[in-house]
C-alpha positions in Angstrom: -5.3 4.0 25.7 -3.3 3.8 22.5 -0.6 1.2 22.4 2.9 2.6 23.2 5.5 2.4 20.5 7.8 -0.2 20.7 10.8 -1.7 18.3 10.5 -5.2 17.3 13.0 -6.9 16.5 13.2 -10.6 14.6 17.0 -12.0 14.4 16.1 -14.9 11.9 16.0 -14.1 8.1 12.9 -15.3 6.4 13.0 -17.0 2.6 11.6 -13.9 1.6 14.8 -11.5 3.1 17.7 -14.3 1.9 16.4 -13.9 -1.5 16.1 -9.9 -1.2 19.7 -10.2 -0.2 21.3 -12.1 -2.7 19.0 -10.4 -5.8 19.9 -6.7 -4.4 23.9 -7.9 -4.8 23.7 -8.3 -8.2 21.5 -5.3 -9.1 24.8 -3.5 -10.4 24.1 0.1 -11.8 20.6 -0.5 -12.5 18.7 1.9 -10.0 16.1 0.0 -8.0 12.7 1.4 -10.4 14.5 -0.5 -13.3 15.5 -3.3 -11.5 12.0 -4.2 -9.9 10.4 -5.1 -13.1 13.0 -7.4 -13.6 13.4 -9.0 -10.3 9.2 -9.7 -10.3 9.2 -10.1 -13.3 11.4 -13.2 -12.9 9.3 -14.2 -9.6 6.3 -14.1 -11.9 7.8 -16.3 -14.2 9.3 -18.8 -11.7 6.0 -19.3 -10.1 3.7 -19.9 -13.0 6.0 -22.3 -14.0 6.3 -24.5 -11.2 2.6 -24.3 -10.6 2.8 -25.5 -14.7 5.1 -28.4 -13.5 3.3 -29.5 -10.6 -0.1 -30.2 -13.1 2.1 -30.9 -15.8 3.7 -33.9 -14.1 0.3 -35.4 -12.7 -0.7 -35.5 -16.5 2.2 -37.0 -17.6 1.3 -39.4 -14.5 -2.3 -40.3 -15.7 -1.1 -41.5 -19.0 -3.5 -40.0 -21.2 -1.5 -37.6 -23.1 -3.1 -34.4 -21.9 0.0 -32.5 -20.5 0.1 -30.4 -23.4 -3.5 -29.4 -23.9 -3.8 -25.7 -22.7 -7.3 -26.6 -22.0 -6.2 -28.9 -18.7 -4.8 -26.1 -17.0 -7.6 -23.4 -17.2 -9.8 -25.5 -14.8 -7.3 -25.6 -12.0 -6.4 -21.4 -12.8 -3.0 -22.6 -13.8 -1.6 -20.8 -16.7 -0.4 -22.9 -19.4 3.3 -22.3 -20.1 4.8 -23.3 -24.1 8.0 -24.8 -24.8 9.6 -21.3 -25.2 8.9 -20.1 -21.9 9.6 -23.2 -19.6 11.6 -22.8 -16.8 13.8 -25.6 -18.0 14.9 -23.8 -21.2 15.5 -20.4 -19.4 18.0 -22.2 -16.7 19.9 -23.8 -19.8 21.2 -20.0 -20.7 21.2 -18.7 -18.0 25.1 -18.8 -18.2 25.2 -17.4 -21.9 25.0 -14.4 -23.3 21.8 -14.7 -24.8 19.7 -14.8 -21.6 18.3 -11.5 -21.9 16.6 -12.8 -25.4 15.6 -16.0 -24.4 13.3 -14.5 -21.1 12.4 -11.9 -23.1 10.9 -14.7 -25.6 9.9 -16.7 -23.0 7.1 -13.8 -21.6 6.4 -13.4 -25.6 5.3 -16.5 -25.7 3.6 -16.6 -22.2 1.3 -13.5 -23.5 0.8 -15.3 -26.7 -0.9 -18.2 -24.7 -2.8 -17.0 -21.9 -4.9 -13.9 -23.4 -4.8 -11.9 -19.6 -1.4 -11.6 -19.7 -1.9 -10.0 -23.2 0.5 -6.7 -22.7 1.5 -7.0 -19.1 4.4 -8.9 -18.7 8.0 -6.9 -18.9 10.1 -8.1 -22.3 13.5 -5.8 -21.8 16.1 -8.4 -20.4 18.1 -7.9 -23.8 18.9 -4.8 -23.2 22.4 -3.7 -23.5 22.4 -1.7 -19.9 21.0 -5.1 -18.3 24.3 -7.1 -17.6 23.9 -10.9 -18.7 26.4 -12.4 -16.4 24.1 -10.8 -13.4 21.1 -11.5 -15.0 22.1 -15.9 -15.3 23.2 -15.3 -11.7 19.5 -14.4 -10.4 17.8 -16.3 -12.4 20.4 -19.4 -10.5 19.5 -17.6 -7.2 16.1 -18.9 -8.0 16.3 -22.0 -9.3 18.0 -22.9 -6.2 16.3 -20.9 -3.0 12.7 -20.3 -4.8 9.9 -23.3 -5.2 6.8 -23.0 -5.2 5.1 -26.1 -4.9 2.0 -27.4 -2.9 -1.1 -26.3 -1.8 0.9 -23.1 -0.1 2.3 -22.3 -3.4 -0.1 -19.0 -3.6 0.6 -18.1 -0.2 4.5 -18.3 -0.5 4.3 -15.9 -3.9 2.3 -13.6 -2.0 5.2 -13.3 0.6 7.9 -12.7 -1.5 5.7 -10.2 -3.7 4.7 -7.6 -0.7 8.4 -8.1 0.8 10.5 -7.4 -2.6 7.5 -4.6 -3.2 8.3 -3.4 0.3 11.7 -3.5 -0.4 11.8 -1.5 -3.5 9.4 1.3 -2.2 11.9 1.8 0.4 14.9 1.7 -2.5 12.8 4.4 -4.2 12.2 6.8 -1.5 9.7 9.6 -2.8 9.1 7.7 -6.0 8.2 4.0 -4.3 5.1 5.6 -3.0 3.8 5.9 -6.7 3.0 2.1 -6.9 3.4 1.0 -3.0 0.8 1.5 -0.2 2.1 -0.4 3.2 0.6 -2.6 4.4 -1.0 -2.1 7.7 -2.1 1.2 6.1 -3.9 -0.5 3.0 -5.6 -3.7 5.9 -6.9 -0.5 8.1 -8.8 0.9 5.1 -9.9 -2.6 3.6 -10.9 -4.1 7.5 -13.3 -0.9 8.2 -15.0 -0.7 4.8 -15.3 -4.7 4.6 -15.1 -5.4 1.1 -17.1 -8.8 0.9 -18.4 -8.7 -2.1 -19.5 -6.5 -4.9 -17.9 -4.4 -7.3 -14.3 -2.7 -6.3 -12.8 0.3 -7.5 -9.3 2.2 -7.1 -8.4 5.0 -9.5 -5.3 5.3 -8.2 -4.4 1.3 -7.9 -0.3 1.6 -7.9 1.0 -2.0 -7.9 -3.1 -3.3 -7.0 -2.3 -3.5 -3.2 -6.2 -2.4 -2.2 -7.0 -5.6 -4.0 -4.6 -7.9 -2.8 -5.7 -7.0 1.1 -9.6 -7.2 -0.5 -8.9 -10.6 -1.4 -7.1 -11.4 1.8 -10.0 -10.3 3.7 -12.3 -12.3 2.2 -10.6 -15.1 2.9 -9.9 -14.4 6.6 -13.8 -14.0 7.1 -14.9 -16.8 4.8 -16.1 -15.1 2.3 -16.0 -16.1 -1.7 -13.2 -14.4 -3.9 -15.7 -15.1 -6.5 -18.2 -12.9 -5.4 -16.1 -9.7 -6.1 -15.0 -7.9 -9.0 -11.8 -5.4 -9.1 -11.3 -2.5 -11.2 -8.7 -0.3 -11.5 -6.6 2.4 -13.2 -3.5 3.5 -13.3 -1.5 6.2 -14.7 2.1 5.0 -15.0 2.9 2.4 -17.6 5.1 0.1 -15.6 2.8 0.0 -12.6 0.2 -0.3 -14.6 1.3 -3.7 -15.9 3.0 -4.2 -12.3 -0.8 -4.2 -10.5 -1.5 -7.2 -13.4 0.7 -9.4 -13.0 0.6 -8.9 -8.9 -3.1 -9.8 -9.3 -2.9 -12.6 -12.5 -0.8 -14.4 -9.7 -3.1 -14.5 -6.7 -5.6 -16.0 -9.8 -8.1 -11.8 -9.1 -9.4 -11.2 -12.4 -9.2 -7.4 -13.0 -10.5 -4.9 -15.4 -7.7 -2.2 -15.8 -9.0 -0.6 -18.4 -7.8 -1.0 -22.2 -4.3 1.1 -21.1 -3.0 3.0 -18.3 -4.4 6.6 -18.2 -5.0 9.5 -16.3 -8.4 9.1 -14.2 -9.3 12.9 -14.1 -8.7 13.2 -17.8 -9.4 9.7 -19.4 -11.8 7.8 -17.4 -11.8 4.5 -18.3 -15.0 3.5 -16.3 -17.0 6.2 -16.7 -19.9 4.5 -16.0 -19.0 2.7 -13.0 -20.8 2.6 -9.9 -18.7 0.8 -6.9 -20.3 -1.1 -3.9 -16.2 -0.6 -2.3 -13.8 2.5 -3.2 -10.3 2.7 -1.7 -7.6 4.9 -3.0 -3.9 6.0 -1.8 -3.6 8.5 -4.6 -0.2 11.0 -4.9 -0.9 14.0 -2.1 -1.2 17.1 -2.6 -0.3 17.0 -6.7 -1.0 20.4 -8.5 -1.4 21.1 -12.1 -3.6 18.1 -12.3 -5.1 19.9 -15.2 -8.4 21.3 -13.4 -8.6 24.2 -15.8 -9.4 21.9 -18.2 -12.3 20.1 -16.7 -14.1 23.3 -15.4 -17.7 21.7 -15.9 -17.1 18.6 -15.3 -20.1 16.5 -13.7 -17.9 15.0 -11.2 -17.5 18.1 -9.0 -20.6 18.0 -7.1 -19.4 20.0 -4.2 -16.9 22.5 -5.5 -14.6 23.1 -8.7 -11.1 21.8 -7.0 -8.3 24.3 -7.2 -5.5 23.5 -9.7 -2.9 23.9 -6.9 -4.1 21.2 -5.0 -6.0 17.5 -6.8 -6.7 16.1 -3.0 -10.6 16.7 -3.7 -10.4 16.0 -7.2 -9.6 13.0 -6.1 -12.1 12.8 -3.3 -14.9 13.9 -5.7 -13.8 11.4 -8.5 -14.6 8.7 -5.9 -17.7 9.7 -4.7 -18.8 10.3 -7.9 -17.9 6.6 -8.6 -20.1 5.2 -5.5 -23.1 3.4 -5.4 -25.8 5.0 -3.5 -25.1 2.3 -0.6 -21.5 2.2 -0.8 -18.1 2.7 1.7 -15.1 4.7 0.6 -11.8 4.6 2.3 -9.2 7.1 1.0 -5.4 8.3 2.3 -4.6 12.1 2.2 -2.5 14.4 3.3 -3.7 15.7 7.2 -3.9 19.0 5.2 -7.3 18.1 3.5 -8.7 17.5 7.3 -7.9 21.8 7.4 -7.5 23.6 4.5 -9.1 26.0 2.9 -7.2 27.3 0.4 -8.3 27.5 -3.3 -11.8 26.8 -2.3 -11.0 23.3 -0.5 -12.8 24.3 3.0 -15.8 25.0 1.2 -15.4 21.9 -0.7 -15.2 20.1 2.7 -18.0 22.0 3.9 -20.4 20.9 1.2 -19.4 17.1 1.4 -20.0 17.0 5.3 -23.3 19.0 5.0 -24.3 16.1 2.9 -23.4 14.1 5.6 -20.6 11.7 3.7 -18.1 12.0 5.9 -18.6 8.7 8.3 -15.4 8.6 10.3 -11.8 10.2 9.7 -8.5 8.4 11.3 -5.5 10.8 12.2 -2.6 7.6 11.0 1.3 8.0 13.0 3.8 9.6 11.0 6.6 7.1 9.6 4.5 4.9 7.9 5.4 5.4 4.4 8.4 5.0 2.7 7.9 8.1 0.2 7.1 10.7 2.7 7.6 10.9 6.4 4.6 13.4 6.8 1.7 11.7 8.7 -1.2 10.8 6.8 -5.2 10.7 7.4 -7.4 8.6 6.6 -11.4 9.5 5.5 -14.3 7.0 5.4 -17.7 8.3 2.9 -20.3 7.3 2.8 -23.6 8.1 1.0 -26.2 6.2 3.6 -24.9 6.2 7.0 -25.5 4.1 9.5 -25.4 6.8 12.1 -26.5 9.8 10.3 -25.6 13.1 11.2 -23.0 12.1 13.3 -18.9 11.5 12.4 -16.5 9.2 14.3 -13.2 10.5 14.8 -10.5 8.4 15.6 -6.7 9.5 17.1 -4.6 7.0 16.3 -0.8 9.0 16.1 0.8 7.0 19.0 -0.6 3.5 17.8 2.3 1.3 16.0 6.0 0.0 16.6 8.8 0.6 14.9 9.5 -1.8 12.6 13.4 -0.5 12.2 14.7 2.7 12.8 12.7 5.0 10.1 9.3 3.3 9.8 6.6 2.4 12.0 3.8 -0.2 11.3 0.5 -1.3 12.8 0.4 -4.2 14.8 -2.9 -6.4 12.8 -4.2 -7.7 16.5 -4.0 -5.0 18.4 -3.8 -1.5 16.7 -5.4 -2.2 13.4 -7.8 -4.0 15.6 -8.6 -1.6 17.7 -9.5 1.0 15.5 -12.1 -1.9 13.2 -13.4 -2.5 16.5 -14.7 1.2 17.4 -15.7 1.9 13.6 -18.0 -2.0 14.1 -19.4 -0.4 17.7 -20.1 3.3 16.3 -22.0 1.7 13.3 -24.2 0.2 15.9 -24.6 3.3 18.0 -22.7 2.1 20.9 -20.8 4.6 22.9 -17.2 4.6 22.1 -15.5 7.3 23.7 -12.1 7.0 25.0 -10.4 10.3 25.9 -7.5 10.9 23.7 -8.3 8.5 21.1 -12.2 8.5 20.0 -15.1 10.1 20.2 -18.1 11.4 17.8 -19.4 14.8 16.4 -22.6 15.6 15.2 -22.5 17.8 12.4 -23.4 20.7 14.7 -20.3 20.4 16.4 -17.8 19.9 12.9 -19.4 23.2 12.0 -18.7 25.0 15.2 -15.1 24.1 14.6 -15.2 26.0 11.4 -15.8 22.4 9.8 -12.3 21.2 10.4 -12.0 17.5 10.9 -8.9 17.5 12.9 -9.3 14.4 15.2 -7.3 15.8 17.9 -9.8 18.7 18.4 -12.8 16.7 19.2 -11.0 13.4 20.8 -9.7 15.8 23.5 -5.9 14.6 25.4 -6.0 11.4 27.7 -5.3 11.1 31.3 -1.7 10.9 32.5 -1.6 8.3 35.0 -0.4 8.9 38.6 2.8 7.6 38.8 2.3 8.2 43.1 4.9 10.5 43.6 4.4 13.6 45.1 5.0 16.8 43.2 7.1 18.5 45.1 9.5 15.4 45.3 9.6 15.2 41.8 10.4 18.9 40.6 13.3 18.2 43.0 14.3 15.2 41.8 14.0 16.1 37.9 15.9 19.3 38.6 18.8 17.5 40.2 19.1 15.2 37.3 18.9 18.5 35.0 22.1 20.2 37.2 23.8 16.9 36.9 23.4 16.5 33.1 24.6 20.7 32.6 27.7 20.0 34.9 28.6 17.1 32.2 27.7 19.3 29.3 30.2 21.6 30.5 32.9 19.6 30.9 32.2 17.8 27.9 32.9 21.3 26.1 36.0 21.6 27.8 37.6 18.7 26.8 36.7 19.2 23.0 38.4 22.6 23.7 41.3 21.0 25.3 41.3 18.3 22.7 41.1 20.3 19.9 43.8 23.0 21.1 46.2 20.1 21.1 46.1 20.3 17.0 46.2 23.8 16.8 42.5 24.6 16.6 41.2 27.7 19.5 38.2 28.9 20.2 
């Protein structure tokens, strides 16, 4: 049975939270999209320069007069940092007026020296709208509260990152969700298509978060970072260079493509065939431009309608997959139904050609754009159980991390649902009323080849609580009587209450 929802609740503020706090205070009238790429920004530059420090000082140490050979630091992944852009120099302004120029030098200079940084690094702290006096305060905040030093250096960046990414998705609202997956959301899709090694794709990568839980997986199974390689695209500029530096700093080497572009319209790896796809693109965009791309090789199983890109985006992918790869993609629960503008047949087509390996009905709450509950669909073009589709009900799984958003707990719900995907793929049976079962294609297409999970995983048992029926519609109406009486004289003492200032009903 799926995990009851529960709130959790932690009443000791991590390094991560203190320094959200005392940034966010001196954000002043910037709104939160123009004050993330400072904030990171700044993170970025902090951390590459203590990791500078650290090797720098154990040159010094050795006496040979290395430190400033740029050539000492590539071997350890370290990026070299020049005079301009040392820490050292930017905490000497940061109580004059000219900070803004001197970190916008400083990441000048940083691209000038380490060629993939070339064009990603944010250079617009001397802007006039960007007060001075708040911008020497933060960069104080962390020179006192932020080191990162030791072999946990990585790890610690990695914390802050998500959490101040977290942060400002929720900030943002609708907009966050253009460069912020959650979490839990983004481990789900990575810990069933098992990314281990081979080529990895997202044409929709936001701030690169696929890539950063690829990464992690790797690591948690023992695998070698080395023996994956990321690409990605990205439409909006900021995020674009966002998904960089987020991956320059966990030392993933990316190919993004020469600039940010649209993927339907300016394919940037046209000739890319991925062993791993994974995608959270924007749900349920229209005017994607489909009119424009009528013949377009890519749409295999149907021209998408120009209402609605949620198979453009679908067919885009597959169209991207090597003939033995896993996709994992987040849509709207819509796509499981539709069939406007063509889209049912679309579906149709793609689960004729038996692609459509398991699909995940996700809780609502988990994102901090939209509060619409979300699916999840795993392709694939060689099954390991063809002809047949695991469908997986996971709505009531998760907690609620405060009082809008839910999450999924890594050992037990995201665990659970990895787990049935590993036991379907070797043909064991894993039904569980209410929360998994499979379909043959027979069945999908009986159902009018809707992929609704809740219509093939059927409704679990209640269990018996032992108390006899009769007993308990007496008892439940009693405590129904009881809570009208107080309802009603509840409404009298507003009455009387509000009579008192001359206001009758």
């Amino acid at each position: 049975m799926a995990k009851k929802a529960t709130n959790k609740k932690d009443t000791t503020k991590s390094i991560e939270q203190i320094l959200w706090d005392s940034a966010n205070e001196l954000r002043g009238n910037l709104d939160a999209a123009e004050y993330k790429s400072v904030v990171l920004g700044l993170v970025f530059l902090k951390y590459i320069n203590d990791c500078f420090k650290t090797k720098y000082d154990e040159l010094v140490a050795e006496g040979e007069g290395f430190e400033e050979d740029p050539d000492e630091y590539i071997g350890d992944s370290i990026f070299f940092v020049p005079a301009d852009a040392r820490w050292e120099k930017i905490i000497n302004a940061a109580l004059t007026a000219e900070i803004g120029v001197v970190v916008d030098n400083a990441m000048e200079a940083l691209e000038r020296e380490n060629r993939q940084l070339k064009g990603i690094l944010p250079k617009n702290y001397a802007r006039p709208e960007l007060d001075k006096r708040r911008l020497g305060n933060v960069v104080d905040i962390f020179e006192n509260n932020l080191h990162f030093t030791g072999a946990e250096a990585r790890d610690v960046l990695g914390r802050v990152y998500e959490y101040f990414l977290g942060e400002f998705a929720r900030e943002e609202g609708k907009k966050g969700g253009e460069f912020y997956t959650p979490e839990c959301v983004v481990r789900t899709i990575v810990e069933v298509i098992q990314p281990y090694k081979g080529k990895i794709f997202d044409p929709a990568c936001g701030s690169g978060g696929m890539f950063v839980q690829s990464s992690k997986f790797i690591e948690r199974h023992r695998g070698n970072i080395n023996q994956i390689s990321v690409y990605g695209q990205e439409l909006n500029s900021n995020t674009w260079r966002l998904a960089q530096m987020n991956l320059a700093i966990r030392g993933i080497e990316a190919n993004f493509g020469s600039s940010y572009a649209d993927s339907f319209h300016d394919d940037k790896h046209p000739f890319l065939k991925a062993d791993f796809v994974m995608a959270n693109p924007p749900f349920n965009i229209s005017k994607w431009g489909g009119e424009q791309l009528k013949d377009d090789p890519r749409w295999v199983y149907g021209m998408p309608p120009e209402g609605n890109a949620n198979f453009a985006w679908m067919q885009h992918m597959l169209y991207h997959l090597a003939d033995t790869g896993r996709i994992g993609l987040v849509l709207a629960n819509g796509s499981l139904s539709s069939g406007q503008g063509g889209e049912g047949e679309i579906r149709k087509n793609i689960i004729n050609a038996d692609l459509v390996e398991g699909i995940v009905a996700m809780p609502s709450q988990l994102f901090y754009n939209v509060q619409i509950p979300c699916c999840l669909w795993f392709l694939t073009k060689k099954k390991s159980q063809p002809g047949k589709t695991l469908f997986i009900d996971a709505r009531n799984m998760g907690y609620m991390k405060d009082r809008t958003h839910r999450e999924l707990d890594p050992d037990t719900d995201i665990k659970k649902i990895t787990d049935t995907f590993e036991a379907f793929r070797r043909g064991e049976d894993v039904a569980e009323k209410g929360f998994a079962t499979v379909a043959t294609t027979a069945d999908i297409a009986k159902e009018g080849f809707v992929l609704t999970p809740g219509r093939y995983v059927g409704v679990a048992d209640v269990e018996d609580d032992g108390e006899p029926f009769e007993e308990k519609v007496a008892r439940l109406t009693g405590e129904l009587k009881e809570l009208f009486a107080q309802s009603v004289a509840q409404e009298a003492e507003i009455r009387k209450r509000l009579a008192t200032i001359g206001i009758n009903f």
